[in-house]
C-alpha positions as CSV (number, residue, x, y, z in Angstrom):
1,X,-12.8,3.0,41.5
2,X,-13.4,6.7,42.4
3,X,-10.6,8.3,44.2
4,X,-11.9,10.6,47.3
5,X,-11.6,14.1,47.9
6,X,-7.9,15.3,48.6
7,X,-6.4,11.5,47.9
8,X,-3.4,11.8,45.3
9,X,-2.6,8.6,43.0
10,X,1.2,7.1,43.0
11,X,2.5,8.8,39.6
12,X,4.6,6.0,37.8
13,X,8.1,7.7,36.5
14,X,8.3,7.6,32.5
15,X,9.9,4.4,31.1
16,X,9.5,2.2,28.4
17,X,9.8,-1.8,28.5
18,X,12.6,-3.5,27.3
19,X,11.6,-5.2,23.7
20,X,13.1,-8.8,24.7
21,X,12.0,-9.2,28.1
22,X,10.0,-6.9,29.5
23,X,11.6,-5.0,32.1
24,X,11.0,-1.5,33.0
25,X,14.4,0.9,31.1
26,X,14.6,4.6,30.7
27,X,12.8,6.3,28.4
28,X,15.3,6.5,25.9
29,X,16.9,2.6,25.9
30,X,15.3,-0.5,24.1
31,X,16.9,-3.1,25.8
32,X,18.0,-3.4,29.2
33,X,21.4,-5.7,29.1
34,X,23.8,-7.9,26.7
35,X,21.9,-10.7,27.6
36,X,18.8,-9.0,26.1
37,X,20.8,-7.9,23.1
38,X,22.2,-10.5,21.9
39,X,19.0,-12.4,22.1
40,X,17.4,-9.5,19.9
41,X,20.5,-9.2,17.5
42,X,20.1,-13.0,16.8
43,X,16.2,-12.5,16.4
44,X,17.5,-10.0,13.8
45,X,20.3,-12.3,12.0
46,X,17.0,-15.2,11.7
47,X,14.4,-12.6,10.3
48,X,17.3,-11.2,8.1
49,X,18.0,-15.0,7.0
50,X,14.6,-16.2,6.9
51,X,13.9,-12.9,4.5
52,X,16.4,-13.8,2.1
53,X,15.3,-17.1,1.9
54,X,11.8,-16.2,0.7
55,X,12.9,-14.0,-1.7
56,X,15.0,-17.1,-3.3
57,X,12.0,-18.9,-2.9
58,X,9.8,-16.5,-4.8
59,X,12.4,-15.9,-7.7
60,X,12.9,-19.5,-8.5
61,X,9.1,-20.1,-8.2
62,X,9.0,-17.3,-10.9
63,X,11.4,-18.6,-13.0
64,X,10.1,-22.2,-13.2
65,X,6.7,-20.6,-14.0
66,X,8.1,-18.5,-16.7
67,X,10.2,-21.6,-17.9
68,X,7.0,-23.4,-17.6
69,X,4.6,-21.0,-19.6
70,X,6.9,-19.1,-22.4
71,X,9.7,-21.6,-23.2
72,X,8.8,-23.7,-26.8
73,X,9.1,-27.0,-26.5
């Protein structure tokens, strides 16, 4: 919508969002309690695990493969 002649808009002070739940936190914060962080911090420990994981995954995919294809039987 156009705003009328002379009418000022609400200015929003800077924040940023907090990266677990959502809330509004100042500009310079990711999170906005312990709660929040210790959610994140075990989102972190999974992605770390699951990471690991995959990479075991891949490297005895590759060495079956190689086992597999170059080994004389």
């Amino acid at each position: 919508m156009s705003q009328q002649k002379g009418e000022k808009r609400a200015r929003i002070p800077d924040h940023r969002h907090c990266i677990v739940c959502g809330r509004p936190v100042p500009p310079k914060e990711e999170i906005c309690s312990d709660e929040c962080r210790n959610v994140y911090e075990g989102r972190l420990r999974r992605e770390r695990r699951t990471r690991i994981f995959l990479l075991i995954l891949y490297a005895a995919l590759l060495a079956s493969l190689f086992f597999f294809f170059f080994i004389p039987r």
